[in-house]
C-alpha positions in Angstrom: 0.0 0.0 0.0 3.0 2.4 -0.8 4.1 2.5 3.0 7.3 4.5 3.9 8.2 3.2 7.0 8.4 -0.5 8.2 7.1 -2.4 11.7 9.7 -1.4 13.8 9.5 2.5 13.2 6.1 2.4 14.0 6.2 0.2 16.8 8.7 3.2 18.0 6.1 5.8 16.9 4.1 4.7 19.4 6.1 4.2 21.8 7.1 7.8 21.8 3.5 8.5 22.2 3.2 6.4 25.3 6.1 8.2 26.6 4.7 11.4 26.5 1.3 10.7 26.8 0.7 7.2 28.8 -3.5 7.8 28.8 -3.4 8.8 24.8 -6.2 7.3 22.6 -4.8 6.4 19.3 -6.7 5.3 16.2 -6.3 3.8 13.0 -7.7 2.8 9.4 -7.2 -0.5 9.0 -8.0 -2.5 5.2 -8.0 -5.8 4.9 -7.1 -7.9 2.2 -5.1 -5.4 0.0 -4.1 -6.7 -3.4 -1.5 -9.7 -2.4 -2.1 -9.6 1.4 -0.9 -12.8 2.5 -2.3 -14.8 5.5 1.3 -13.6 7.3 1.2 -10.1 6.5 -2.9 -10.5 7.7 -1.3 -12.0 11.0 1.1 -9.1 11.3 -1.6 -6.8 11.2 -3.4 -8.3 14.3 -0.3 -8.4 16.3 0.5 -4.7 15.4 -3.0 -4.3 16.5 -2.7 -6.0 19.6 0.7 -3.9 20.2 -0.8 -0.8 19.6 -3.9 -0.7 21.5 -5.5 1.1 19.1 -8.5 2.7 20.9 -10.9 2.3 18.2 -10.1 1.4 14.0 -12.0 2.6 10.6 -12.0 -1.2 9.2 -12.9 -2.2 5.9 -12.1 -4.9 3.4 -10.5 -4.0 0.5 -12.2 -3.0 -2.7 -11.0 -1.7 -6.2 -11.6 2.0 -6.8 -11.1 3.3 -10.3 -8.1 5.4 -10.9 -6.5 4.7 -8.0 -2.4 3.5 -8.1 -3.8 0.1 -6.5 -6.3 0.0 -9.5 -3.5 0.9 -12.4 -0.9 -1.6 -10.8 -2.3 -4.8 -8.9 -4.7 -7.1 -9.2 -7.4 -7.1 -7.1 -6.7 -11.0 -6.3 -7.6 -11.6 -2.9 -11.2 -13.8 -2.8 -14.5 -12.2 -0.9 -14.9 -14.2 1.6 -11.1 -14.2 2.5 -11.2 -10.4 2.6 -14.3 -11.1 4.7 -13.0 -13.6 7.3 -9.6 -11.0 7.4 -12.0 -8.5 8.6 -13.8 -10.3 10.9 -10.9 -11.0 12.7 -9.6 -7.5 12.5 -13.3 -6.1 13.7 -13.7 -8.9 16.8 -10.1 -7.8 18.2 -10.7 -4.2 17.8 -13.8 -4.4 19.7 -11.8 -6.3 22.0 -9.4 -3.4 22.4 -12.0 -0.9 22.4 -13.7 -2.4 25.5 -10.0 -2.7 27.2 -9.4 1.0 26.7 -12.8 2.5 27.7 -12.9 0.2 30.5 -10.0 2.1 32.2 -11.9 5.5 31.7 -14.2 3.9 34.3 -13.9 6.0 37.6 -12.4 8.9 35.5 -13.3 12.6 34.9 -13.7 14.1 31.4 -14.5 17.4 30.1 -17.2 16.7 27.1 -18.8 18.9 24.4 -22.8 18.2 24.4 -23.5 17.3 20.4 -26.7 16.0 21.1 -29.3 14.3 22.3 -28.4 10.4 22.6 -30.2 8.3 20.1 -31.4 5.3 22.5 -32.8 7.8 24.5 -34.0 11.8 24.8 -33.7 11.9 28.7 -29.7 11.6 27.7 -27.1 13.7 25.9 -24.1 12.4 24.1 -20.4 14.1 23.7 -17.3 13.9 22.9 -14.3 14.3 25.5 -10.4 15.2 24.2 -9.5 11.7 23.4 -13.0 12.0 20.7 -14.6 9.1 22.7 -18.4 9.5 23.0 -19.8 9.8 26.1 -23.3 9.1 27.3 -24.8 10.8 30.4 -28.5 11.8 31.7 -29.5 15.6 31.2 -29.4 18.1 33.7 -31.4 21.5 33.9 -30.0 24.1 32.2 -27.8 22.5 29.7 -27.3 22.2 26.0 -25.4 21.4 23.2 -22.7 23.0 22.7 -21.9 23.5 26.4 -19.0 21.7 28.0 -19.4 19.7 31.2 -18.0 17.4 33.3 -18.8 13.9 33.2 -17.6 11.5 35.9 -17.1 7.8 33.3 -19.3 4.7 35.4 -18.8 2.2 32.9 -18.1 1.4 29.4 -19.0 -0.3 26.4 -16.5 -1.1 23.4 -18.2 2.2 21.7 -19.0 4.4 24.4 -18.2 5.5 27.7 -21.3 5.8 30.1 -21.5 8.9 32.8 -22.8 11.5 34.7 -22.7 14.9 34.8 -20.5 16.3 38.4 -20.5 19.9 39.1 
């Protein structure tokens, strides 16, 4: 996919990260079954996954897209239900992940931007805090969107972290 930079610089990358900022969320894009993608180079991508503690992924399987480079210069060779299964496996760790990181949120203190109302329910709003994790947390008087508040995390799912508003 016309990388730059191999395993080991990135594995550094992020360790640089950690360094600086232990509690950082970091994300990624992640496609599965590239032109040529072998089941190794699938395997590395779970392990880099699994290294990097990637707070949540945009995962996807790979498809051709006209007048790209990949389109011009490989073929798109990998079967459907390979790319599939490859994805599958990318989307069940990531959720994994995703869980392990907002499950340490729990007990923790965020400053969140009211977007809106939730949508499983209108007694709730929904924000984001600095690490662009949504958070999910019963109204109080006097507040809309666009106002900041502070929202004490109670618990978590692998998509969203679940509070309340503390004064």
């Amino acid at each position: 996919m016309n990388r730059t930079y191999d395993r080991e610089w990135y594995m550094d990358r992020m360790r640089s990260i950690w360094n600086i900022l232990p509690d950082a969320a970091v994300s990624s894009d992640i496609i599965t079954g590239f032109c040529s993608e072998t089941e190794e180079e699938h395997q590395d991508t779970l392990s880099i996954m699994e290294f990097s503690k990637y707070s949540m992924s945009y995962m996807f399987a790979y498809s051709e897209r006209p007048g790209t480079l990949a389109a011009r210069k490989f073929a798109d060779d990998i079967p459907e239900e390979v790319k599939k299964r490859r994805l599958n496996e990318v989307i069940r760790l990531q959720n994994t992940l995703s869980l392990q990181h907002n499950q340490k949120e729990v007990g923790k203190t965020f400053k969140v931007l009211i977007e809106r109302d939730s949508s499983r329910s209108d007694k709730d709003f929904c924000g984001r805090n600095s690490q662009n994790k949504m958070c999910v947390f019963p109204k109080k008087e006097g507040l809309k969107p666009g106002d900041y508040v502070m929202v004490r995390i109670k618990d978590a799912t692998s998509a969203t972290l679940l509070g309340e508003v503390v004064s």
